[in-house]
C-alpha positions in Angstrom: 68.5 78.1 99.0 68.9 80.6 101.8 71.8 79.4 103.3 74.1 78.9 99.7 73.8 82.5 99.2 76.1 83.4 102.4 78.7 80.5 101.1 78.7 81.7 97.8 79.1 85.7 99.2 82.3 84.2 101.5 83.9 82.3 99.0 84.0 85.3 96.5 85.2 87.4 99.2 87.7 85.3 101.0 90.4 86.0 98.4 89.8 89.7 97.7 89.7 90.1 101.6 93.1 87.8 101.9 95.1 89.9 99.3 94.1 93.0 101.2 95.7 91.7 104.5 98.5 90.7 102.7 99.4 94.0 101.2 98.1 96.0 104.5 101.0 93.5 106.5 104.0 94.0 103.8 104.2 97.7 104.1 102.8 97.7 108.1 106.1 96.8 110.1 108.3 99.1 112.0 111.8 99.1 111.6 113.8 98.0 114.3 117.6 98.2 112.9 118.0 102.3 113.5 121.3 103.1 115.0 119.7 103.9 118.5 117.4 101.0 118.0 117.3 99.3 121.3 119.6 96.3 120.4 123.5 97.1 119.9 123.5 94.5 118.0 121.1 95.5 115.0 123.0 98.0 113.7 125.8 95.0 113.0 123.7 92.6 112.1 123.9 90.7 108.5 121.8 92.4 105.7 121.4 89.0 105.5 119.6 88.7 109.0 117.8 91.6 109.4 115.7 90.5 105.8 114.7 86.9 106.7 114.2 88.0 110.3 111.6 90.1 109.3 109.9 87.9 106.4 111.7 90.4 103.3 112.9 88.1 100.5 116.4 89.9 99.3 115.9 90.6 95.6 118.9 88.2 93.9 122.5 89.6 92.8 123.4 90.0 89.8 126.1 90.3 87.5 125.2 94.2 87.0 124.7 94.7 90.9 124.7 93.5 94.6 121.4 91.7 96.9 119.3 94.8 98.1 117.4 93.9 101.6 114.9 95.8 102.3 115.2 98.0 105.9 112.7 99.7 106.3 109.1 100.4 104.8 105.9 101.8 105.7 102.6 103.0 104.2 102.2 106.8 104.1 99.6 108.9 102.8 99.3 112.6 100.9 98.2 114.5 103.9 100.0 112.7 107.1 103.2 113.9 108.5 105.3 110.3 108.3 108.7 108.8 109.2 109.9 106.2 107.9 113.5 104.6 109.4 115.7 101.7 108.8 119.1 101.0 109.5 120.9 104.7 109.0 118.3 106.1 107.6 115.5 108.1 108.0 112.9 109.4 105.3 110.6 112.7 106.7 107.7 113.0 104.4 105.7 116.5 105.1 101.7 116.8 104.6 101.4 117.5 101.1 104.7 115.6 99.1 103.1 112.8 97.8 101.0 113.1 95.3 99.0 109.8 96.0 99.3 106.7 99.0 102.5 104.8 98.4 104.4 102.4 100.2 107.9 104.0 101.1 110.8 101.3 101.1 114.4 101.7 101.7 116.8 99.0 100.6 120.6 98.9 100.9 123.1 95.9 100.0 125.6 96.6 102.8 124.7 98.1 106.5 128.8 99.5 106.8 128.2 100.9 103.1 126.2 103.9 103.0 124.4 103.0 99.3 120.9 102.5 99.3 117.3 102.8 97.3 114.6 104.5 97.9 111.3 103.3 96.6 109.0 103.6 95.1 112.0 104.2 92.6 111.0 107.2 90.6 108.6 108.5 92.7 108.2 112.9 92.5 107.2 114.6 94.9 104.9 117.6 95.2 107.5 118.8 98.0 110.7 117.7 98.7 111.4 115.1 101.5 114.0 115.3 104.4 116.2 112.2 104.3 118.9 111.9 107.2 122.0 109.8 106.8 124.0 108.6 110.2 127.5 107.7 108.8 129.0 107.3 112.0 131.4 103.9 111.2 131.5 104.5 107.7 134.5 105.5 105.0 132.9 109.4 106.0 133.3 109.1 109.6 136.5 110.7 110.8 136.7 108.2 114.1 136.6 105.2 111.3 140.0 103.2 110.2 138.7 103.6 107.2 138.0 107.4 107.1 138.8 108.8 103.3 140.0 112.0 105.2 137.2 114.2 103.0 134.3 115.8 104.5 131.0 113.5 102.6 128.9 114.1 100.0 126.0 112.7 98.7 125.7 111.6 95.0 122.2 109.6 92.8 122.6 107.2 90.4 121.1 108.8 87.2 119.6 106.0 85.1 119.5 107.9 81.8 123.0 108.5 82.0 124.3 105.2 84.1 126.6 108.5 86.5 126.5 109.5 89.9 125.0 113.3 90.1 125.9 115.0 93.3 123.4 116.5 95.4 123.7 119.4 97.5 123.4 118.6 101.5 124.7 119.3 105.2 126.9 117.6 106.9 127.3 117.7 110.6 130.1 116.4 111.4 129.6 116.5 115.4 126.9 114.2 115.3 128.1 112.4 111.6 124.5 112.9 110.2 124.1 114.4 106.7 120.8 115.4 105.8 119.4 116.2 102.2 116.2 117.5 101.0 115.0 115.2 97.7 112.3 115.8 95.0 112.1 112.3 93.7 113.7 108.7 94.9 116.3 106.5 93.1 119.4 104.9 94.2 121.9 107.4 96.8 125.3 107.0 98.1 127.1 109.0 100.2 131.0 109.1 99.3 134.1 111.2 100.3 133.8 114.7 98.3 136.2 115.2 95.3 137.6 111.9 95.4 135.5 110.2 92.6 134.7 106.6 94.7 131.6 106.7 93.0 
């Protein structure tokens, strides 16, 4: 009888301990596909790519909406002073803005298309969080072929209303970066001012 008790102890522990790894290694990588990231490559690279080469399923497009891959995401806690970074973005959480642990996430659907998610969607926090936006290559960018010719601003997807709300920023345009301070996370994109793309 002595030695069932240990078997019977593992085996009801096994897949309680297995799930826990599981989540721990979903929300534990490092981004690697930041504009300075090492390889000049990454910040070209398929959305496509960048997901399965790092294991994250795309979630499927529909017929309201594009594929979202997921770029970056990372476990950060009430009291700890976190970045979290993926492609052209990065997400400066301050001791004290969340209200509870949460995995942060940030998604976007095109990596020449500054539109993307932040997650968990929803989320408010108890102080507002520094998101920073490189737009160097994008419609925004005046050394782009594609530059709009207006200076950018940044706009959320309101899901009560189905419109884009503007949100007050700074642009600077030496270094293209456009930072914004956020109390909550949704969906953001970052268009030409006065020019209703979005």
């Amino acid at each position: 009888m002595p030695s069932t008790f240990p078997r019977i102890l593992t085996r009801a522990l096994f897949p309680l301990g297995l799930a826990a790894a599981l989540l721990v290694a979903g929300c534990g990588r490092t981004p690697t596909t930041s504009p300075g990231a090492a390889d000049p490559n990454a910040a070209a690279a398929s959305p496509q790519r960048v997901a399965r080469a790092r294991g994250i399923a795309p979630r499927s497009a529909t017929a309201s909406g594009p594929a979202w891959y997921g770029v970056g995401q990372q476990w950060a806690y009430p009291l700890q002073d976190r970045h979290v970074a993926g492609s052209r973005y990065d997400v400066h959480l301050l001791p004290g803005s969340l209200p509870q642990p949460a995995c942060i996430t940030i998604q976007e659907y095109d990596p020449r298309v500054v539109d993307f998610q932040l997650g968990p969607h929803g989320m408010k926090f108890l102080m507002p969080v520094t998101v920073t936006i490189d737009y160097r290559g994008t419609s925004c960018d005046p050394s782009s072929p594609d530059y709009s010719g207006r200076p950018p601003s940044l706009v959320w997807l309101d899901p009560a209303t189905g419109r884009w709300v503007v949100v007050a920023g700074v642009d600077d345009p030496l270094t293209r970066h456009y930072t914004v301070v956020l109390t909550h996370f949704s969906r953001y994109a970052l268009a030409a001012s006065g020019t209703g793309e979005w």
